[in-house]
N, C-alpha and C positions, 0 to 999 in steps of 0.2 A: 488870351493875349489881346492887348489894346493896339490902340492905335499908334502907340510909343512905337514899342514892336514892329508894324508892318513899316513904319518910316526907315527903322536905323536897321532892318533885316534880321533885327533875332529872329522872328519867325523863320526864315528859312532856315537861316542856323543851328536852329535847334532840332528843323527835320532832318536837316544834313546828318546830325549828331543820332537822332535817333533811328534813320535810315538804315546808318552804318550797324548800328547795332540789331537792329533787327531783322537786318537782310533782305532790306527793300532794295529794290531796282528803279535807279533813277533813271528817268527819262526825261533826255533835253528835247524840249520841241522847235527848239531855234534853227534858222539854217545852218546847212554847213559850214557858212564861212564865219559863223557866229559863233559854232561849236568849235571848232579851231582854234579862236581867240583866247577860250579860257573855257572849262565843263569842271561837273565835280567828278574827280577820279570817278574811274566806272560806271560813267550814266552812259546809256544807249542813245545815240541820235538820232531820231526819227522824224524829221521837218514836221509840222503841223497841215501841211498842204499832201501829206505825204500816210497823215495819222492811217489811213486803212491800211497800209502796208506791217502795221505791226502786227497780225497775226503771223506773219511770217518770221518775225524774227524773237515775240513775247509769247511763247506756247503754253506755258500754264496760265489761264485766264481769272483763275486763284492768288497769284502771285501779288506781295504789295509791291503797289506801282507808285511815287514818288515821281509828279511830272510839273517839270517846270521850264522857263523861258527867260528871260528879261527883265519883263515887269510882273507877268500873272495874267495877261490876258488870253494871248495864245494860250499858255498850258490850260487855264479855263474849259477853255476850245477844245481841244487835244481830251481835257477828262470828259466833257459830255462825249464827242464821239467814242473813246474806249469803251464807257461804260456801256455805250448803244452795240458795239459790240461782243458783249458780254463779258468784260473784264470788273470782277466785281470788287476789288479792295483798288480803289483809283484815288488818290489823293492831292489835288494840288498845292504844291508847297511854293509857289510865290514866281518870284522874278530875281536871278545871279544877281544882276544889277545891284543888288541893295545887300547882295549877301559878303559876307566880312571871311569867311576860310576861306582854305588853299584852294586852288583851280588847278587843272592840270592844262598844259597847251600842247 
């Protein structure tokens, strides 16, 4: 994917699409009142300032994980420390911000 892509959000889009199908768990890293606004149907919220808390609520550390934010910097964030805590299929797929599907509020 080029840079076409990260500007007009196919990329996330298309993780969206492929997420769904393969039965990833997305993960919003945004804040709460962020996540409010608009998430993709059934992503988990787990703040970025907040990312250790997720072995309590993401128990299989196997699981694909799908995590994202705004722009892609937070979830960046958010995937180094999952991975440091042993969560091995961690994948950042971008920033809502630029992504074009449905949200849920």
């Amino acid at each position: 994917m080029g840079l076409f892509d990260l500007l007009t959000g196919t990329v996330m889009d298309g993780y969206v699409e492929e997420g769904k199908a393969n039965g990833a768990t997305f993960v919003d890293v945004r804040e709460v009142s962020e996540y409010k606004n608009g998430h993709v149907e059934g992503a988990v919220n787990i703040p970025v300032g907040s990312i250790r808390t997720a072995e309590g609520m993401l128990k299989d550390k196997n699981a694909k994980l799908y995590v994202y934010c705004l722009s892609g910097a937070r979830s960046s964030r958010a995937c180094g420390a999952l991975k440091s805590m042993g969560y091995t299929d961690v994948t950042n797929i971008g920033g809502i911000g630029s992504y074009r599907g449905p949200v849920v509020r």
